[in-house]
Backbone bond lengths (Angstrom), bond angles and torsions (degrees), N, CA, C in turn:
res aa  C-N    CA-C-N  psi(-1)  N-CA   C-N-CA  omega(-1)  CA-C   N-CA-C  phi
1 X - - - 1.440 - - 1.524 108.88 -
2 X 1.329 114.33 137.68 1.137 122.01 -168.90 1.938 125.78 -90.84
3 X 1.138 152.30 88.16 0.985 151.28 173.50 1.388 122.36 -67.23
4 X 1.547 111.00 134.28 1.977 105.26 158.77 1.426 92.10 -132.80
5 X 1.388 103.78 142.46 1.468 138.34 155.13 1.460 116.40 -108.02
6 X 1.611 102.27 149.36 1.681 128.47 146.34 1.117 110.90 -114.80
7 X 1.373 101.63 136.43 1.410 125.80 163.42 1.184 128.24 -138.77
8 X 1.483 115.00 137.68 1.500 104.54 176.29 1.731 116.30 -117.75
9 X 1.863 100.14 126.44 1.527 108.98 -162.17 1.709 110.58 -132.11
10 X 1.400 140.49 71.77 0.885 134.71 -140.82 1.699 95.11 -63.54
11 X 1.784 117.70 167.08 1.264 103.71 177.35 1.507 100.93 168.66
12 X 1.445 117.20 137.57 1.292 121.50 -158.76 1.812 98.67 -110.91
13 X 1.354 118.11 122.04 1.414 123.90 -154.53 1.681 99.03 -139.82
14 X 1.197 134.74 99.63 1.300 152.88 166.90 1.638 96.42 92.03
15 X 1.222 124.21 65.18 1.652 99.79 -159.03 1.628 147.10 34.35
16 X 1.491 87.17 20.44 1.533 96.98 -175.39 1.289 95.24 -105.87
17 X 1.626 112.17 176.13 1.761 101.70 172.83 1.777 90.46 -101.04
18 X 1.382 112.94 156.78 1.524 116.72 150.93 1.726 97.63 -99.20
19 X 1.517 84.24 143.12 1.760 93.03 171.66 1.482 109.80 -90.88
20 X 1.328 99.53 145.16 1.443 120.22 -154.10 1.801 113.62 -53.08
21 X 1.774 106.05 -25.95 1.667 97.59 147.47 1.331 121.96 -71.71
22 X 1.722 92.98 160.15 1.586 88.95 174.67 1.698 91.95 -167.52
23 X 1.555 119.31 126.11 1.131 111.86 -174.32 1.783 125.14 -104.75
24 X 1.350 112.95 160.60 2.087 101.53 179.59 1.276 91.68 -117.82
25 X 1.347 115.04 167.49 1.657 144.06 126.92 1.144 120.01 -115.63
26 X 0.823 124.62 131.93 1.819 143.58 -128.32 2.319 76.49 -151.70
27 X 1.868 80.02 135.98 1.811 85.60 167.40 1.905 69.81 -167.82
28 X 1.606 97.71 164.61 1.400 115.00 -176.08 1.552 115.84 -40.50
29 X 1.162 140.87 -29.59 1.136 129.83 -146.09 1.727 94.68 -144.26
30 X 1.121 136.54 -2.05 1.406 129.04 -169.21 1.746 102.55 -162.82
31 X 1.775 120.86 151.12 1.223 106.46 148.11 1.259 126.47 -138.08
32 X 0.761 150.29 148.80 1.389 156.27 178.13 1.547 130.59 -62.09
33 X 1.084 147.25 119.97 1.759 140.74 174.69 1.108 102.51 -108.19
34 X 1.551 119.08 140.04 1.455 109.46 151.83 1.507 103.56 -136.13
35 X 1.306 122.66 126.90 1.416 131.46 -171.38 1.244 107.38 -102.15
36 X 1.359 141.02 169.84 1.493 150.36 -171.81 1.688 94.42 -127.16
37 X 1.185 100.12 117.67 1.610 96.89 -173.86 1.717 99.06 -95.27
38 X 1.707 122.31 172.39 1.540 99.50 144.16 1.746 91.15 -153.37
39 X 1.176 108.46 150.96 1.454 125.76 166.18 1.800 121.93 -92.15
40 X 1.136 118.63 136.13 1.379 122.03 -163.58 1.653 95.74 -125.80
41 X 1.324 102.36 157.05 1.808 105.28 167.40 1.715 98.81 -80.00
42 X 1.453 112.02 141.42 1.148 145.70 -172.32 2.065 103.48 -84.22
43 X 1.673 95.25 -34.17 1.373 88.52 -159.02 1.508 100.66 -103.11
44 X 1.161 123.32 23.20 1.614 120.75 167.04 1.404 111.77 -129.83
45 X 1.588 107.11 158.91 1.519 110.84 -171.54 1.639 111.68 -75.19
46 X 1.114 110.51 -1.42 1.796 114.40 -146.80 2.183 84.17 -104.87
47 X 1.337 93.41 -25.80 1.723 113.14 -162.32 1.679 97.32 20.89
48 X 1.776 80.52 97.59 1.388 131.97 172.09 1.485 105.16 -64.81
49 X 1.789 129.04 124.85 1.363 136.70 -156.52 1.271 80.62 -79.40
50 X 0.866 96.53 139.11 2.168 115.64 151.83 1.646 114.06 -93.08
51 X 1.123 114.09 -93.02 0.871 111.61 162.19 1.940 134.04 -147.23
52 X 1.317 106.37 -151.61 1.523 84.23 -178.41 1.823 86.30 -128.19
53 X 1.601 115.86 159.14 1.508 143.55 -166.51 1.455 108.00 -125.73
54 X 1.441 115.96 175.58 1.507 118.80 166.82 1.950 104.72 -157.01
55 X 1.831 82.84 118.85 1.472 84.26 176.81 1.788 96.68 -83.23
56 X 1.122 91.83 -170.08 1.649 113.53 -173.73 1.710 111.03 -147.93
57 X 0.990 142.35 138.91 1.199 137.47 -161.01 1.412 116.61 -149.20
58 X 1.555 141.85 97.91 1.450 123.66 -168.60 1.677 102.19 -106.48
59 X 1.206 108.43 129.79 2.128 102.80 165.60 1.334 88.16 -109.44
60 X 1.649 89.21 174.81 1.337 123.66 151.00 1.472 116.50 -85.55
61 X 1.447 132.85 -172.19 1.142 144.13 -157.03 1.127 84.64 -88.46
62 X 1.461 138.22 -49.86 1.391 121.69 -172.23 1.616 131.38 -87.42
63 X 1.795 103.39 27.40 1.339 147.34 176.87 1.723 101.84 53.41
64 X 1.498 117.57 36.80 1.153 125.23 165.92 1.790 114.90 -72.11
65 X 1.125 109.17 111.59 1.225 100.15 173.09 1.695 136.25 -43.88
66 X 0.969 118.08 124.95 1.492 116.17 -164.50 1.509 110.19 -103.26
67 X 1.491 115.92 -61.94 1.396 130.97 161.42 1.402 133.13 -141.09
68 X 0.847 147.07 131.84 1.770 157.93 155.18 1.180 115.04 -77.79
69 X 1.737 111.02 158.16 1.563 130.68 172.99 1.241 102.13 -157.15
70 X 1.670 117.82 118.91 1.499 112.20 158.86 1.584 110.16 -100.39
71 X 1.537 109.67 164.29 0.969 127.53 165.03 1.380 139.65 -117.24
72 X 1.553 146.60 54.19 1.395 132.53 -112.22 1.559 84.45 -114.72
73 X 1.789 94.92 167.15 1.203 103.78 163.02 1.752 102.11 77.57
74 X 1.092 130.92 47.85 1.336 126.63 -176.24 1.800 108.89 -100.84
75 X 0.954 95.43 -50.34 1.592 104.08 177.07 1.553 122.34 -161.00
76 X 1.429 120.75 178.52 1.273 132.81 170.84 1.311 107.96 -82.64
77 X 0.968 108.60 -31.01 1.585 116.09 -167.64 1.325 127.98 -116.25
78 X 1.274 103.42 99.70 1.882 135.83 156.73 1.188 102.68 -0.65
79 X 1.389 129.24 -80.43 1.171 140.03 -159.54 1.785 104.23 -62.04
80 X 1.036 107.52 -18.49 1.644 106.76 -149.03 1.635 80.63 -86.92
81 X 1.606 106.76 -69.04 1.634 124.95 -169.28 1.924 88.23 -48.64
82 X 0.952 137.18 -40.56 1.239 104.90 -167.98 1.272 121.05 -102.03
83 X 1.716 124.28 5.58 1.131 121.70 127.32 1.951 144.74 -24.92
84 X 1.461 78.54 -47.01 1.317 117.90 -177.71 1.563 88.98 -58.42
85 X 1.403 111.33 -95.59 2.101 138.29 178.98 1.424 77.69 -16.36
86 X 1.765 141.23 -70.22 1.184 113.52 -144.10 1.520 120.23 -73.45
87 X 1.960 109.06 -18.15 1.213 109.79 -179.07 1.563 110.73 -72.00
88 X 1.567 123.76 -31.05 1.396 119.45 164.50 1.726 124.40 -53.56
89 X 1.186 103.16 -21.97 1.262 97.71 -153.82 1.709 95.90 -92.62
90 X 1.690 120.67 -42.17 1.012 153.23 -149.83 2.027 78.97 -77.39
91 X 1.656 134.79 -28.52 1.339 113.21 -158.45 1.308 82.62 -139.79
92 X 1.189 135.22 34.21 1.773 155.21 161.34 1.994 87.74 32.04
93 X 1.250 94.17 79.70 1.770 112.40 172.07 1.554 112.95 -79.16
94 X 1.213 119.42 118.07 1.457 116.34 -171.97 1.762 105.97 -89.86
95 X 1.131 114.31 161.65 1.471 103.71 -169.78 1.646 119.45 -81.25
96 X 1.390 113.28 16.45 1.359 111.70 156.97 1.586 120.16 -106.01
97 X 1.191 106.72 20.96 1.943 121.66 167.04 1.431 100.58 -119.36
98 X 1.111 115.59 -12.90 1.554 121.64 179.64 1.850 111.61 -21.25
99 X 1.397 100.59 -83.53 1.008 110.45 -169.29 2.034 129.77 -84.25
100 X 1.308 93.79 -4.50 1.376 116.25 142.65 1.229 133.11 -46.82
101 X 1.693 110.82 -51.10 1.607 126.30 -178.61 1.298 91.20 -79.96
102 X 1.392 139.69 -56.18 1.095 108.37 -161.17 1.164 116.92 -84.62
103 X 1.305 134.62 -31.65 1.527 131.71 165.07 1.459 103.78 -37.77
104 X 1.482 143.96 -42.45 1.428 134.53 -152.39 1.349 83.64 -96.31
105 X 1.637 139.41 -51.25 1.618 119.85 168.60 1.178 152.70 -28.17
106 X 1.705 98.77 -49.08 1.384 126.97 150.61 1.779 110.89 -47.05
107 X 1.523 120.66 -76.64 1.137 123.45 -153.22 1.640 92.61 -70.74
108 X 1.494 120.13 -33.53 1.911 102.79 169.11 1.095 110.00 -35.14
109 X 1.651 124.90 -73.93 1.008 161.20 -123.07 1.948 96.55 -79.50
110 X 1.351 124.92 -35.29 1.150 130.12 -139.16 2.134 76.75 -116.15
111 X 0.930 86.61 -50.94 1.510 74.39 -164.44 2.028 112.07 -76.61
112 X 1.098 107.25 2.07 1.157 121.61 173.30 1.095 128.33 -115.31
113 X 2.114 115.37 6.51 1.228 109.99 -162.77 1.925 98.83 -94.23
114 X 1.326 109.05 -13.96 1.774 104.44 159.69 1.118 132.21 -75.68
């Protein structure tokens, strides 16, 4: 049986920030994370957004981490990247297709945006 959660967990993950959502899919034997990362400039006081990323996160049942995939640097835009989170979440993407889906999103997205 299949589960999705939200949660909100603030948390600083490769020196990046994760934003304080962060979603699972939960099925008997494994679950899934997907966090919204974002990168900021380091060298101003205002720390100017860069952009926003997507970790990926797989456990086991006994929520031992098994494997990860980040993705950084995806866009400026919130709305866009979490378009994105819903298409992962919506086809329960494990974090070794990670960056597959989004590379083929992007290049849909780019060659279809005229």
């Amino acid at each position: 049986m299949s589960n999705t959660n939200k949660t909100t967990n603030p948390a600083t993950v490769d020196n990046e920030f994760v934003n304080p959502e962060q979603w699972s899919v939960s099925e008997d034997s494994y679950t899934i994370r997907y966090k919204l990362l974002y990168s900021v400039n380091p060298y101003f006081e205002e720390y100017e957004l860069w952009e926003y990323g997507i970790r990926c996160e797989l456990y086991n049942q006994n929520l031992e981490l098994l494997n990860d995939s980040v993705v950084r640097n995806i866009s400026k835009d919130k709305s866009y990247v979490n378009s994105i989170l819903d298409l992962l979440i919506k086809h329960k993407v494990f974090p070794v297709h990670l960056i597959d889906v989004i590379s083929d999103k992007l290049i849909e997205d780019t060659c279809y945006a005229s």
